[in-house]
ZALO-448951 format. One line per 4 residues: number of its first residue (from 1); their letters; for each residue x, y, z of N, C-alpha, C, O, CB. Coordinates in pm, 1 decimal, padded with zeros to 6 digits. Glycine has a CB too. Layout:
% ZALO-448951
NUM = A = X,Y,Z,X,Y,Z,X,Y,Z,X,Y,Z,X,Y,Z | ...
This chain:
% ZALO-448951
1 = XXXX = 11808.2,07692.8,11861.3,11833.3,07806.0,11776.3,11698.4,07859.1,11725.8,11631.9,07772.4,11669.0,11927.4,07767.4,11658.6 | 11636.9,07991.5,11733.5,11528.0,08052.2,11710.5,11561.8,08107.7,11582.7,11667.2,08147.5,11533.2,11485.7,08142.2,11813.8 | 11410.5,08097.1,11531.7,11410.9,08162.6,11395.2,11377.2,08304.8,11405.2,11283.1,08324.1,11482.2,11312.4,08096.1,11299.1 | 11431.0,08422.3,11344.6,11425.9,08547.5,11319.6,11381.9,08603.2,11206.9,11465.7,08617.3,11117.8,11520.9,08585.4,11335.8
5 = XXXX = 11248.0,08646.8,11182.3,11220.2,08710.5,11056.8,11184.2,08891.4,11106.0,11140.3,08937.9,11211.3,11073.4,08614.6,10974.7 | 11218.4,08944.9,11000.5,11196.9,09106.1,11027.0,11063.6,09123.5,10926.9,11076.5,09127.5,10804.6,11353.5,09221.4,10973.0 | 10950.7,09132.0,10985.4,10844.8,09174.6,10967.9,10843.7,09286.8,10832.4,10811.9,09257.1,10717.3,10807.5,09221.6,11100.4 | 10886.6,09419.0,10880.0,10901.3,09539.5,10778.2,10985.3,09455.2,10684.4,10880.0,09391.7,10689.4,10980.2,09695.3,10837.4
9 = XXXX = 11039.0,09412.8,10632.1,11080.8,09366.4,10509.8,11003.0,09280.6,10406.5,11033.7,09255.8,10289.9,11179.9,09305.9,10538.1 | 10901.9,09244.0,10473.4,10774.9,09123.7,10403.6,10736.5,09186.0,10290.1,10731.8,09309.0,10291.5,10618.7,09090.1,10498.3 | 10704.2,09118.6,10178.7,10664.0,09185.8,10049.0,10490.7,09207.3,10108.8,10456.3,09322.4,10082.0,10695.1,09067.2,09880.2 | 10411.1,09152.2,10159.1,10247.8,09191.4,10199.3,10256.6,09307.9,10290.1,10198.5,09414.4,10269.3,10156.9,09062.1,10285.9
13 = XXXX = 10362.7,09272.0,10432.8,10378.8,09421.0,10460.2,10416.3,09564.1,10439.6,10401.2,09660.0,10515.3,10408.4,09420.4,10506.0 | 10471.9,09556.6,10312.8,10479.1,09649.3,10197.0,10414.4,09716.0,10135.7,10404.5,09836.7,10114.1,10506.3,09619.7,10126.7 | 10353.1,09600.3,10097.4,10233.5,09668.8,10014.6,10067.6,09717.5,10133.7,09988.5,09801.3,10090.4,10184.3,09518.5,09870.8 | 10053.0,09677.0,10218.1,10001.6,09739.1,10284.5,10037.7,09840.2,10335.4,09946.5,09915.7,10369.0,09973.6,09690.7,10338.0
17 = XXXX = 10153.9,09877.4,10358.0,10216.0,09998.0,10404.4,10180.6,10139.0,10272.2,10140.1,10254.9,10281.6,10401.4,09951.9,10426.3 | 10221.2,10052.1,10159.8,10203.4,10172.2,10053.9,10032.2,10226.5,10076.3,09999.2,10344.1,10091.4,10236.7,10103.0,09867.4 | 09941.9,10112.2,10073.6,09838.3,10112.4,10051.2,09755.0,10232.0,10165.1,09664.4,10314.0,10150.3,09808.7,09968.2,10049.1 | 09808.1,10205.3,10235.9,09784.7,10307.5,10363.4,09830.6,10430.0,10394.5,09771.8,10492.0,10483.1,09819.2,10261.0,10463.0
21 = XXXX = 09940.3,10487.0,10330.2,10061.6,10602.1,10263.0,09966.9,10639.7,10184.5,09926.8,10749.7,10222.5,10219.7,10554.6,10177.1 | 09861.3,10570.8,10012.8,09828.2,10648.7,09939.6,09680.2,10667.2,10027.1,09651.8,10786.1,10012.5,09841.7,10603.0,09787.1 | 09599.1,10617.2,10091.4,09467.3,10639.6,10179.3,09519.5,10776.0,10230.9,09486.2,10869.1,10157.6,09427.3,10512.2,10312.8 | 09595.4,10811.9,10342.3,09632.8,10916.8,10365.6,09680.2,11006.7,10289.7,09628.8,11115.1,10317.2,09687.1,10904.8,10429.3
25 = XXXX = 09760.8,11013.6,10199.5,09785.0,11128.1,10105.0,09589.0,11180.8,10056.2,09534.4,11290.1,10070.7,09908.3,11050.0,09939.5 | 09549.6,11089.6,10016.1,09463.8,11105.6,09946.7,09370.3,11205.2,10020.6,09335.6,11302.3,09953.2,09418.5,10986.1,09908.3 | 09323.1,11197.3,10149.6,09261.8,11229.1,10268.0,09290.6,11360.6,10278.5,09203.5,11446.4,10263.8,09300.2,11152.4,10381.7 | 09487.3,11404.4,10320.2,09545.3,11499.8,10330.3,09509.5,11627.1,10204.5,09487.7,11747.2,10220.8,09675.0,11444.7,10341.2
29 = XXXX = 09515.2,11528.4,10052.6,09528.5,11645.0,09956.5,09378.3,11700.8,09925.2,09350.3,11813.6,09884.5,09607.3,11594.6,09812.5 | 09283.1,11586.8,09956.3,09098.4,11651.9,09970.0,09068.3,11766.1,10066.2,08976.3,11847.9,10067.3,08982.5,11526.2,10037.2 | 09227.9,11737.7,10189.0,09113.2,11849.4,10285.7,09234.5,11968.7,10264.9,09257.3,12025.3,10371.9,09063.1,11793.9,10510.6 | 09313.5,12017.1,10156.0,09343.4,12102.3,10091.7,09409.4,12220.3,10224.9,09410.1,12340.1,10196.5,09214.3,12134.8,09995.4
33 = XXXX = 09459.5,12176.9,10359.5,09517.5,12246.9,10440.7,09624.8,12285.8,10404.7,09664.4,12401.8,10416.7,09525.5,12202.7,10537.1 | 09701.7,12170.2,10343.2,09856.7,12120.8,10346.2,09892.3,12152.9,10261.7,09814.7,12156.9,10166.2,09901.6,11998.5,10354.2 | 10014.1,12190.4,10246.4,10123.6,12165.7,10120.0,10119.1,12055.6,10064.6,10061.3,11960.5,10117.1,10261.4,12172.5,10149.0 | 10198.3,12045.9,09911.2,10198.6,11901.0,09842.6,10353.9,11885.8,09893.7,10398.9,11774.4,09866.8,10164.0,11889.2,09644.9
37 = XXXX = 10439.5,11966.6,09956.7,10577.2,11967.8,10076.1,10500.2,11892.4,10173.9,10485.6,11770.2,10171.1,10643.7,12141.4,10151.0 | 10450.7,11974.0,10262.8,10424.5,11928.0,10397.7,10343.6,11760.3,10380.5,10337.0,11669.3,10463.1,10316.9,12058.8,10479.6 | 10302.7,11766.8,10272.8,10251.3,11638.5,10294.9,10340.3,11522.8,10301.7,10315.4,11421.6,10367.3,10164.2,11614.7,10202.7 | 10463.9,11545.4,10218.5,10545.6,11433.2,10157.0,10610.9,11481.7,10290.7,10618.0,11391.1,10373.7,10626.6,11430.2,09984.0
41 = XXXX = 10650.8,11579.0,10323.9,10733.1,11567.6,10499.9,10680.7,11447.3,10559.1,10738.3,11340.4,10578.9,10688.8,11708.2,10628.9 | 10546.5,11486.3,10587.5,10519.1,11446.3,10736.7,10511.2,11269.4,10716.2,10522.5,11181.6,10801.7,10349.1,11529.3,10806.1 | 10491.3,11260.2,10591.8,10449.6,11121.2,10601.6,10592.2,11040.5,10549.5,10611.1,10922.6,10579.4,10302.0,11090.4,10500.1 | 10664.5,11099.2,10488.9,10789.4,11055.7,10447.5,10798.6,10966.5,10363.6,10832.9,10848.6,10371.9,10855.6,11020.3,10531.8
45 = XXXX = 10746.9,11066.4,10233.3,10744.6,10998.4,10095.0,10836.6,11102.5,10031.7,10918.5,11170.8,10093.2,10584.6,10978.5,10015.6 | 10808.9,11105.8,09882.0,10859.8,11253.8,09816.3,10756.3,11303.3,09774.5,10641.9,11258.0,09779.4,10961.9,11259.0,09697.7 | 10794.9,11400.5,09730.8,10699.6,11489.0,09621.5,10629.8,11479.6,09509.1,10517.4,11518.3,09477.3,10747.2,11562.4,09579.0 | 10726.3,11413.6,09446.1,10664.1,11318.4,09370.0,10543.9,11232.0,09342.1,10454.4,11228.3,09257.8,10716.6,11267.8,09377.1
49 = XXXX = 10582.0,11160.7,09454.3,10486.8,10998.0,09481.3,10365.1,11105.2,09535.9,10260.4,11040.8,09528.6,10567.1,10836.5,09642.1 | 10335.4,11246.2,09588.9,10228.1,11298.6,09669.2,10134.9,11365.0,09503.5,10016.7,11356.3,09470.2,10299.3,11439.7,09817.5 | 10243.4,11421.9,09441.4,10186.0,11481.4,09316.1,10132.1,11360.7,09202.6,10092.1,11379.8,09087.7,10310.0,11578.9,09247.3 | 10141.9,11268.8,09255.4,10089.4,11131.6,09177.9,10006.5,11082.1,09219.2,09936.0,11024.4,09136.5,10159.8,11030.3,09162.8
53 = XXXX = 09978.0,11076.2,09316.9,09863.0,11043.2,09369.1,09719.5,11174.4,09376.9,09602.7,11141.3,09356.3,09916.6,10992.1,09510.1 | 09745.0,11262.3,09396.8,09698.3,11346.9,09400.6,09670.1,11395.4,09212.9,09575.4,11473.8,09218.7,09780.6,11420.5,09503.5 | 09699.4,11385.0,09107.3,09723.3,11402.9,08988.7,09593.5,11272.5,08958.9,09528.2,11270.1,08854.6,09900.3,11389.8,08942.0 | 09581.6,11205.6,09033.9,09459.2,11080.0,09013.1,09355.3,11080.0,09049.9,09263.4,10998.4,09043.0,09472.9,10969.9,09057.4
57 = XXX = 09372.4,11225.0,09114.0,09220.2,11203.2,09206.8,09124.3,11290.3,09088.5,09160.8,11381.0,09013.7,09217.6,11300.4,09413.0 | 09013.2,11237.7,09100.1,08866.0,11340.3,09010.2,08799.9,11471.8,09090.0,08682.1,11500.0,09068.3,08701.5,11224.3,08989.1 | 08857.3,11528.8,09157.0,08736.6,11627.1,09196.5,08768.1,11764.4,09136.0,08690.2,11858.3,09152.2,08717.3,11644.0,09366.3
């Protein structure tokens, strides 16, 4: 009998996942192409979580 673990459910792979979601938002909202929409589209967050991160940045 083999053991089965689902990877995407791991609490470390989580948080690396977020961690890499806010690197890119961050990237996206500096180079000021995008919508604070299109951003949370493409990457498939909300609007929210994009206007929060972006609400943190200093420039």
């Amino acid at each position: 009998m083999g053991l089965t673990y689902n990877i995407t459910e791991d609490y470390l792979y989580q948080q690396g996942k977020e961690t890499r979601n806010r690197e890119i938002v961050v990237k996206m909202v500096r180079d000021k192409t995008l919508t604070i929409e299109k951003i949370a589209e493409i990457l498939d967050v909300t609007v929210e979580y994009v206007k929060g991160v972006a609400s943190q940045l200093k420039d």
